[in-house]
VMD Tcl script that builds the backbone (N, CA, C; Angstrom):
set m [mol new atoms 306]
animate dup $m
set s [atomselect $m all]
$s set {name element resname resid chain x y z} {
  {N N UNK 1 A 51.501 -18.434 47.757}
  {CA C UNK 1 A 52.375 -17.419 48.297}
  {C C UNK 1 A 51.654 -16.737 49.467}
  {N N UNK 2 A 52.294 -16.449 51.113}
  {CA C UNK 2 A 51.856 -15.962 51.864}
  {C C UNK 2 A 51.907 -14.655 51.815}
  {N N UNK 3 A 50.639 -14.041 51.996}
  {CA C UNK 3 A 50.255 -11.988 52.151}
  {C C UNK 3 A 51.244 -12.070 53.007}
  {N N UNK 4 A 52.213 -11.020 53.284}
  {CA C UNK 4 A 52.345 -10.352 54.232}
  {C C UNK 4 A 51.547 -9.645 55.093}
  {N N UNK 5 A 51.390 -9.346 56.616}
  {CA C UNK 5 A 50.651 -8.652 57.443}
  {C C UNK 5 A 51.301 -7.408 57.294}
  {N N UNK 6 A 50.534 -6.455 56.828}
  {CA C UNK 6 A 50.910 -4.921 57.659}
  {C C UNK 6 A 50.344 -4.441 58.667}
  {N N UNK 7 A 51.662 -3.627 58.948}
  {CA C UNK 7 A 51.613 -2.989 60.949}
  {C C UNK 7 A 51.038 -1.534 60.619}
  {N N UNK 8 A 50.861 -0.796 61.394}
  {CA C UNK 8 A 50.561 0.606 61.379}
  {C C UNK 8 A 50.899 0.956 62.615}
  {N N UNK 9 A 51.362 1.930 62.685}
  {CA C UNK 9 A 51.495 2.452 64.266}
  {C C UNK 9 A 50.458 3.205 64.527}
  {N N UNK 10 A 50.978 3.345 66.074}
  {CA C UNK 10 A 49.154 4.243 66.833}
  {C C UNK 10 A 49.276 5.041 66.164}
  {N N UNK 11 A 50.273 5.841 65.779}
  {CA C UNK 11 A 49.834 7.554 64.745}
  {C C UNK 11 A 48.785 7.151 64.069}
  {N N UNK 12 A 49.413 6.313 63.029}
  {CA C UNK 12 A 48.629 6.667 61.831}
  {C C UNK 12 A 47.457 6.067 61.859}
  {N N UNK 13 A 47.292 5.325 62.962}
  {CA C UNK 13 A 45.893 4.536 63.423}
  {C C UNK 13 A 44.918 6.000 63.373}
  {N N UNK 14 A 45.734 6.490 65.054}
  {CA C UNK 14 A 44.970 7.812 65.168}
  {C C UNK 14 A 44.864 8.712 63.903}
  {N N UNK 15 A 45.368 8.870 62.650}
  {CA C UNK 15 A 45.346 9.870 62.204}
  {C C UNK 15 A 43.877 9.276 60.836}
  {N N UNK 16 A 43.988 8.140 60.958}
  {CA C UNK 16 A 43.136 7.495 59.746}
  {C C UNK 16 A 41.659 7.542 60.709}
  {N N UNK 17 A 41.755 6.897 61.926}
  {CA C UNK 17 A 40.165 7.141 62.888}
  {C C UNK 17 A 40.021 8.615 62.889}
  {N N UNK 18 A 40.814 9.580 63.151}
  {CA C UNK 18 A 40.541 11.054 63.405}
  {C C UNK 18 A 39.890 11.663 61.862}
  {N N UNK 19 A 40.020 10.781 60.590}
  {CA C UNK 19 A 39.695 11.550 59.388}
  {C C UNK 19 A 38.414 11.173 59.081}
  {N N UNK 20 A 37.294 10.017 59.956}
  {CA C UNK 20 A 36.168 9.808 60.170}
  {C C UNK 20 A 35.564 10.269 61.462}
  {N N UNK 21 A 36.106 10.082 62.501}
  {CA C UNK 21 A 35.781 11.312 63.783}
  {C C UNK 21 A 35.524 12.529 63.611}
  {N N UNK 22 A 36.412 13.481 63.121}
  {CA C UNK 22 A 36.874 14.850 63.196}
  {C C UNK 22 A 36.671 15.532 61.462}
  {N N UNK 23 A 36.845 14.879 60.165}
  {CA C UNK 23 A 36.954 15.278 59.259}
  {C C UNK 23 A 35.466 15.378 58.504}
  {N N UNK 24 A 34.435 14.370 58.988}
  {CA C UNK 24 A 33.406 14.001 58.142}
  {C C UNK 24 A 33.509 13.262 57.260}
  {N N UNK 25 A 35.015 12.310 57.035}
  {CA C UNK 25 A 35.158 10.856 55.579}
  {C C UNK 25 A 33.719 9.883 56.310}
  {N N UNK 26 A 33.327 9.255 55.405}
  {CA C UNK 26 A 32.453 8.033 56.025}
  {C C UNK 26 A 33.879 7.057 55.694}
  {N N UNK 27 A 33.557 5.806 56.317}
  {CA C UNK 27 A 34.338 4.806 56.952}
  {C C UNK 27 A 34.879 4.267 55.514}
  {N N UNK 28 A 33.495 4.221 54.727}
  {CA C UNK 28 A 34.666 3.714 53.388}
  {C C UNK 28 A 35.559 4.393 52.102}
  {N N UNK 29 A 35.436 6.066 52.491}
  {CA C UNK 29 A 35.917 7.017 51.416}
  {C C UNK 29 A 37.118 6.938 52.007}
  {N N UNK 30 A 37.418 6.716 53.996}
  {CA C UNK 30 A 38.750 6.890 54.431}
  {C C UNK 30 A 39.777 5.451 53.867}
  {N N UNK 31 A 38.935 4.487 53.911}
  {CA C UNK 31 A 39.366 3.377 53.744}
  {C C UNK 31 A 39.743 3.129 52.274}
  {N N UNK 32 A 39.263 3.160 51.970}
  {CA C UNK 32 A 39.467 3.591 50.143}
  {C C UNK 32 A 40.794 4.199 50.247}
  {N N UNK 33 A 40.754 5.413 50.468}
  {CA C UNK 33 A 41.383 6.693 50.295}
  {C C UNK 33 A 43.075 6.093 50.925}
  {N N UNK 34 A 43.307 5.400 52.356}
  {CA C UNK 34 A 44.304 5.262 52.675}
  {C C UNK 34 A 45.025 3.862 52.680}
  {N N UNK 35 A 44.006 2.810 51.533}
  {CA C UNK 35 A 44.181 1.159 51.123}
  {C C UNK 35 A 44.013 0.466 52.412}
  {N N UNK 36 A 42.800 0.639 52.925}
  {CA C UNK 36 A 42.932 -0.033 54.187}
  {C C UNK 36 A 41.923 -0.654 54.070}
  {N N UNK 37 A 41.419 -1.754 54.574}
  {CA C UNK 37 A 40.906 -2.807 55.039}
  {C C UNK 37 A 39.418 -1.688 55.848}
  {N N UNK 38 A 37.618 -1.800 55.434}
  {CA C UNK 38 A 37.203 -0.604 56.572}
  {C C UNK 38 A 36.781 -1.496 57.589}
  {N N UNK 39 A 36.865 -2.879 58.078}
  {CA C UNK 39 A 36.978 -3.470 59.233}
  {C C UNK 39 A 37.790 -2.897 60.119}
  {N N UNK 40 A 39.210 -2.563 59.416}
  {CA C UNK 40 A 40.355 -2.366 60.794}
  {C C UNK 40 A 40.226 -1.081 60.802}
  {N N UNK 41 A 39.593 0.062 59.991}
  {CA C UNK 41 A 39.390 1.464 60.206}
  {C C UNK 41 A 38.441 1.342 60.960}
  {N N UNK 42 A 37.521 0.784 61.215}
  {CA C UNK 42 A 35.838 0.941 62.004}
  {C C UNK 42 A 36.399 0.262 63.794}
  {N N UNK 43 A 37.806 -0.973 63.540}
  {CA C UNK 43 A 38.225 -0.603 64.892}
  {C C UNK 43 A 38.498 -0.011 65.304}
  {N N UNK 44 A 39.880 1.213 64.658}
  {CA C UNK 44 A 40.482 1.853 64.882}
  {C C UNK 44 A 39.592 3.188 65.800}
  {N N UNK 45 A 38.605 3.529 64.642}
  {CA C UNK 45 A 37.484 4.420 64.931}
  {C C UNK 45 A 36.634 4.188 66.745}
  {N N UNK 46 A 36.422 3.188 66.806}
  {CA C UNK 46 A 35.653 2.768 67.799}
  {C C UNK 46 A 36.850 2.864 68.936}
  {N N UNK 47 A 37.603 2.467 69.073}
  {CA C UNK 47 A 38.738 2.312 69.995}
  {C C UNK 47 A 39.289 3.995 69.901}
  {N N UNK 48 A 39.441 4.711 69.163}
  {CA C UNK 48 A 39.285 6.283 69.172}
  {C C UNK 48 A 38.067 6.807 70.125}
  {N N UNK 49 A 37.448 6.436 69.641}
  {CA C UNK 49 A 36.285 7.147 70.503}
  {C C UNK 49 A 36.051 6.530 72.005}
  {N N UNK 50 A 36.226 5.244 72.429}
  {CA C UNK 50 A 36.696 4.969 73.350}
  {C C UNK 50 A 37.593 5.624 74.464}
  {N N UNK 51 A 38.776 5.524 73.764}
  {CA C UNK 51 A 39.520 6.508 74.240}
  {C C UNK 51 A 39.742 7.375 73.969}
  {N N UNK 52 A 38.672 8.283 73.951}
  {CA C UNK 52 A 38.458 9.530 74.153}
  {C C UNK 52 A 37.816 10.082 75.212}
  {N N UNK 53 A 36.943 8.970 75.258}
  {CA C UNK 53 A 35.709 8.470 76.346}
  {C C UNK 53 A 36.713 8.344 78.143}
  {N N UNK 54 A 37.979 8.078 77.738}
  {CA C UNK 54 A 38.410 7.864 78.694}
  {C C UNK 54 A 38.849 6.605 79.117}
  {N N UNK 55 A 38.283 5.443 78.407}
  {CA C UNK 55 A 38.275 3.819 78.485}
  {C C UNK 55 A 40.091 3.491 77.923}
  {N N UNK 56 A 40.086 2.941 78.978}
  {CA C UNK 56 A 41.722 2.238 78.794}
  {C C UNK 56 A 41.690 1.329 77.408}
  {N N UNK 57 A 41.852 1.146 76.724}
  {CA C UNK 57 A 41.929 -0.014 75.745}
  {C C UNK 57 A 42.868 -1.545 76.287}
  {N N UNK 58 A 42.763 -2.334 75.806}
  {CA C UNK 58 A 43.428 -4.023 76.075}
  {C C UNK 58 A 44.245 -4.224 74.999}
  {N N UNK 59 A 44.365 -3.148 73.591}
  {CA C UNK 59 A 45.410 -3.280 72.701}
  {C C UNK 59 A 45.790 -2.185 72.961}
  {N N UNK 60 A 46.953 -1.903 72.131}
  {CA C UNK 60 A 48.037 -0.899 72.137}
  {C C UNK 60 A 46.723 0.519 71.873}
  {N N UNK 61 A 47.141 0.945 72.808}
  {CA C UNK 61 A 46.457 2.485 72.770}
  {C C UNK 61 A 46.652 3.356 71.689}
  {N N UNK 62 A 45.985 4.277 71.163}
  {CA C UNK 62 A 46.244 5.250 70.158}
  {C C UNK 62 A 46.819 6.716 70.846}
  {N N UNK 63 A 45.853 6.793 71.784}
  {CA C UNK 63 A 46.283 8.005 72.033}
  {C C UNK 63 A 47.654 8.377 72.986}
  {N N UNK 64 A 47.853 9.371 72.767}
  {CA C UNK 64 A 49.384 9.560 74.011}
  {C C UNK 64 A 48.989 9.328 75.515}
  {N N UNK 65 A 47.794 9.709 75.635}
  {CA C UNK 65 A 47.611 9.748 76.908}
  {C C UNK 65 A 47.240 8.353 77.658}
  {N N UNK 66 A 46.512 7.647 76.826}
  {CA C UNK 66 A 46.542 6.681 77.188}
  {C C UNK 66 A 47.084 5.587 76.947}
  {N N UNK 67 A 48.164 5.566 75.697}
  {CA C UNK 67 A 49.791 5.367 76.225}
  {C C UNK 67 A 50.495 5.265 76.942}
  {N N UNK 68 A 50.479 6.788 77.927}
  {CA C UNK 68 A 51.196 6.943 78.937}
  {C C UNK 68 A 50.737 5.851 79.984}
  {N N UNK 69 A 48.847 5.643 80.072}
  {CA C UNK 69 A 48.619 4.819 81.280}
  {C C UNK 69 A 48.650 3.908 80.812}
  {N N UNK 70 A 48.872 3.629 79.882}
  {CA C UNK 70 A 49.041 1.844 79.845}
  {C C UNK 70 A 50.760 1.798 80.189}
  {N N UNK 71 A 51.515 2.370 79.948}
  {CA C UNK 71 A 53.008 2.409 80.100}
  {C C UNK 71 A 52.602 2.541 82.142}
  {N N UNK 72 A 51.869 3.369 82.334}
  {CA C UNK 72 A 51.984 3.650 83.780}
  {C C UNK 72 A 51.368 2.112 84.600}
  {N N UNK 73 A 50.578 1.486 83.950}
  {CA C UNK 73 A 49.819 0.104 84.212}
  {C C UNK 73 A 50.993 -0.936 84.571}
  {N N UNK 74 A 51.597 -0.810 83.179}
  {CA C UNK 74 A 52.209 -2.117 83.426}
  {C C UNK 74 A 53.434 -2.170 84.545}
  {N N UNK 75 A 54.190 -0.529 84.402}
  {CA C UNK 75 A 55.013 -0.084 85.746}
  {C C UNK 75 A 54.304 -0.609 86.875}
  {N N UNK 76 A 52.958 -0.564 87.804}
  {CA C UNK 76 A 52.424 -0.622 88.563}
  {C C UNK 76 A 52.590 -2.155 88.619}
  {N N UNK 77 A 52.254 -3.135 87.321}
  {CA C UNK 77 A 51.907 -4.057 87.483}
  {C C UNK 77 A 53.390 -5.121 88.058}
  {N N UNK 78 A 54.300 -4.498 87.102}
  {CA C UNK 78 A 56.144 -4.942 87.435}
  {C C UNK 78 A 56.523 -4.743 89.245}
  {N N UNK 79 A 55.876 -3.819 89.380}
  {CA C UNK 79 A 56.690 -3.019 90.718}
  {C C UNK 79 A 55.903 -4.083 91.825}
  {N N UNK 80 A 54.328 -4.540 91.713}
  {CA C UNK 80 A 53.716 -5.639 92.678}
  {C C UNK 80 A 54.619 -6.705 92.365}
  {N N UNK 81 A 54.363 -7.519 91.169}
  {CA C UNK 81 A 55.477 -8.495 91.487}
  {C C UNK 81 A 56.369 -8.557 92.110}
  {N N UNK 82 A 57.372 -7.521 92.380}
  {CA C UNK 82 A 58.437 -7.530 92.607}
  {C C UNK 82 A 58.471 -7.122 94.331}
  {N N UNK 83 A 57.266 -6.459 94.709}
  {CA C UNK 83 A 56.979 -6.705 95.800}
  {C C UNK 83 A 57.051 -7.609 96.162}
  {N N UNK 84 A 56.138 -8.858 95.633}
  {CA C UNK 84 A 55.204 -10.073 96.070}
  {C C UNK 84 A 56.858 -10.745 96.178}
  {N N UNK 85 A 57.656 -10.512 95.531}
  {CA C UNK 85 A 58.641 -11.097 95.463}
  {C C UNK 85 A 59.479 -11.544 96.995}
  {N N UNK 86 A 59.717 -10.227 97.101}
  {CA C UNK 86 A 60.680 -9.794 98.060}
  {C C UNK 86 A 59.535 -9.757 99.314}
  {N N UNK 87 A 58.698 -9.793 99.587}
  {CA C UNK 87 A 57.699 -9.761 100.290}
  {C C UNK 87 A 58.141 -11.737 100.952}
  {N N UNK 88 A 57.895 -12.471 100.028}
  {CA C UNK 88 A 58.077 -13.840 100.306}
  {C C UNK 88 A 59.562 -14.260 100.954}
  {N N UNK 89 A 60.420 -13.176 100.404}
  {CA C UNK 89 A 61.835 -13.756 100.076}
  {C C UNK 89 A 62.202 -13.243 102.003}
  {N N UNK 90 A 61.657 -12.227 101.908}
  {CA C UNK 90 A 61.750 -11.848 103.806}
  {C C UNK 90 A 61.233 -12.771 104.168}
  {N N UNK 91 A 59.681 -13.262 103.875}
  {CA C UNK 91 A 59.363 -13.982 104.803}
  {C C UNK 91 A 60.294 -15.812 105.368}
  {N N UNK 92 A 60.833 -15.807 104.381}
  {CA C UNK 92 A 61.704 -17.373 104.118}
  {C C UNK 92 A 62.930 -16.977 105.107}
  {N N UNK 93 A 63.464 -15.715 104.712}
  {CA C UNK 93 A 65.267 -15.365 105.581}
  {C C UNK 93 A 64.654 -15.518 106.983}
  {N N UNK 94 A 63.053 -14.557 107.758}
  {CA C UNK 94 A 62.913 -14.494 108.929}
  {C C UNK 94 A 62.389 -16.469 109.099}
  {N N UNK 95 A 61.970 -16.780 108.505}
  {CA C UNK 95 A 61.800 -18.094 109.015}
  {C C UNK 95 A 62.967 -18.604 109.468}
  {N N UNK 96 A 63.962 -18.830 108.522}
  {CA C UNK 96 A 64.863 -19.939 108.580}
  {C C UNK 96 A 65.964 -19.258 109.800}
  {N N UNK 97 A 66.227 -17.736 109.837}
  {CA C UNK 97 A 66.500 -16.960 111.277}
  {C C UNK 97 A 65.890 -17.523 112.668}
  {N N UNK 98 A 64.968 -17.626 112.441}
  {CA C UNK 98 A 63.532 -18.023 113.393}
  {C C UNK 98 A 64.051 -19.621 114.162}
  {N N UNK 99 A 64.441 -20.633 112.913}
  {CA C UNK 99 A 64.733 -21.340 113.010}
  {C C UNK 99 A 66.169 -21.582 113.482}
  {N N UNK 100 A 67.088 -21.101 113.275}
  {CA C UNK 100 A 68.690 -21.224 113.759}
  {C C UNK 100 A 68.733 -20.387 115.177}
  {N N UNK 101 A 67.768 -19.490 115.317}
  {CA C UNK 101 A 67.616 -19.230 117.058}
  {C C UNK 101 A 67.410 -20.063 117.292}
  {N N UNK 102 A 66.646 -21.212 117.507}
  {CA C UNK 102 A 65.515 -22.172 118.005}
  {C C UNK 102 A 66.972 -23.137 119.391}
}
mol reanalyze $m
mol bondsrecalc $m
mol representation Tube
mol addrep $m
């Protein structure tokens, strides 16, 4: 029979890293305490303090703020494409213009 995977959202990510950050639990009284795995609490933890640090994370962020810049990242990242897009798509209309002057 296959385990199911459980999800957690950033809250409760943040709220289980913040009770070894901020509370004084060591890693395995929190882990214990909230049936968790203390591998994925000691990520959670590290990627907390990270971003706290200021460091963007490459998974889903915990915190709001850096939430927001990863939400603001990938906007940035949509809006070049779509440059690069239309950037090419001029350059093809002025060609083939270029060309029917000729």
């Amino acid at each position: 029979m296959t385990k199911q995977r459980r999800t957690f959202t950033p809250e409760f990510k943040r709220e289980a890293a913040s009770l070894v950050l901020d509370q004084g639990y060591s890693h395995i009284e929190a882990a214990r305490s909230l049936g968790l795995v203390e591998s994925a609490l000691r990520r959670w933890v590290n990627q907390l303090q990270q971003e706290r640090g200021g460091v963007t994370p490459t998974s889903k962020a915990l915190t709001p703020e850096q939430q927001k810049i990863q939400e603001l990242e990938a906007r940035i990242n949509r809006l070049e494409r779509e440059k690069s897009i239309l950037k090419k798509a001029t350059a093809l209309l002025m060609a083939e213009e270029h060309e029917r002057s000729r």
